[in-house]
N, C-alpha and C positions, 0 to 999 in steps of 0.2 A: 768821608764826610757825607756820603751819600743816602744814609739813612738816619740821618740826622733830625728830620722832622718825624717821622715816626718810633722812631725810638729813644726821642725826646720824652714821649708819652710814657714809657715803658717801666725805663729804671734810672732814678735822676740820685740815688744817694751815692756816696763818693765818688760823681762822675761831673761834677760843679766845673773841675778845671778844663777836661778834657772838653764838655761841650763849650764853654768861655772860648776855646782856643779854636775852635770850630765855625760857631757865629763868628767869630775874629775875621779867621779867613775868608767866610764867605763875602763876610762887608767888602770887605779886601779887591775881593775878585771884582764884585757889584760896582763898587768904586771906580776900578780899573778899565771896567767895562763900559760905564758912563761916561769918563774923562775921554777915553780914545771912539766913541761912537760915530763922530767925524770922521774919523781915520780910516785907512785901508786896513788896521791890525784887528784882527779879533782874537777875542777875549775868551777861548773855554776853561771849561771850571770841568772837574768831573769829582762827583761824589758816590763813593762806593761803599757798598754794605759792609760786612763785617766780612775781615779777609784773614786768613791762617798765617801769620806770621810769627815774627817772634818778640812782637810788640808784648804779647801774651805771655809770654814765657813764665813768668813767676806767678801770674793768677790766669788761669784759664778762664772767659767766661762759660757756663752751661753749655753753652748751646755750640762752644765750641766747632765741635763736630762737622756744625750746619753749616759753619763759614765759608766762603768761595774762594777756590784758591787764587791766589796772585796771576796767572796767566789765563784763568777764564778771565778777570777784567781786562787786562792789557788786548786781549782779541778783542774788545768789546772798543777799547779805547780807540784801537788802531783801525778796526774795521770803522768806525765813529770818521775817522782823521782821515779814509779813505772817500767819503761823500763827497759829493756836489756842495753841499752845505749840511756840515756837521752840524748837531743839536750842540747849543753854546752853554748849556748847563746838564749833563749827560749822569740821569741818577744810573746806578750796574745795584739791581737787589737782586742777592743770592739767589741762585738757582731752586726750584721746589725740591724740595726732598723725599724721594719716594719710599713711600712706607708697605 
């Protein structure tokens, strides 16, 4: 979900449900995050760029390639889960790709 406002911009044709389900969640987490803001629980959300899995598998997009793999995020997440005070909406955009 994590690059979700930018590549909102980008490419919106047959992608109506996938972002629907997206903003879904985000309200979701938002919600969850307001209701307990009293509380001692908190609330992160992490939204991550485009990741190589096998989500993909029957249409690849283009840019494939560029995607980051599943374990550069989870360092990101965990190193994130290891602070003093994690950032509570933590975007992971793909690595630059050297050309």
């Amino acid at each position: 979900m994590g690059a979700i406002l930018w590549r909102f911009k980008s490419s919106l044709a047959h992608q109506s449900e996938t972002y629907n389900h997206k903003w879904a969640a985000r309200g979701y987490v938002d919600a969850l995050r307001s209701e307990n803001s009293e509380s001692n629980i908190k609330i992160l959300s992490v939204y991550p760029g485009g990741m190589k899995t096998h989500l993909h598998d029957e249409a690849l997009p283009a840019d494939f390639d560029n995607f980051m793999e599943p374990v550069y995020a989870a360092r990101i997440v965990i190193n994130n889960l290891k602070r003093d005070n994690p950032e509570t909406e933590l975007v992971i955009k793909r690595p630059k790709v050297q050309v």
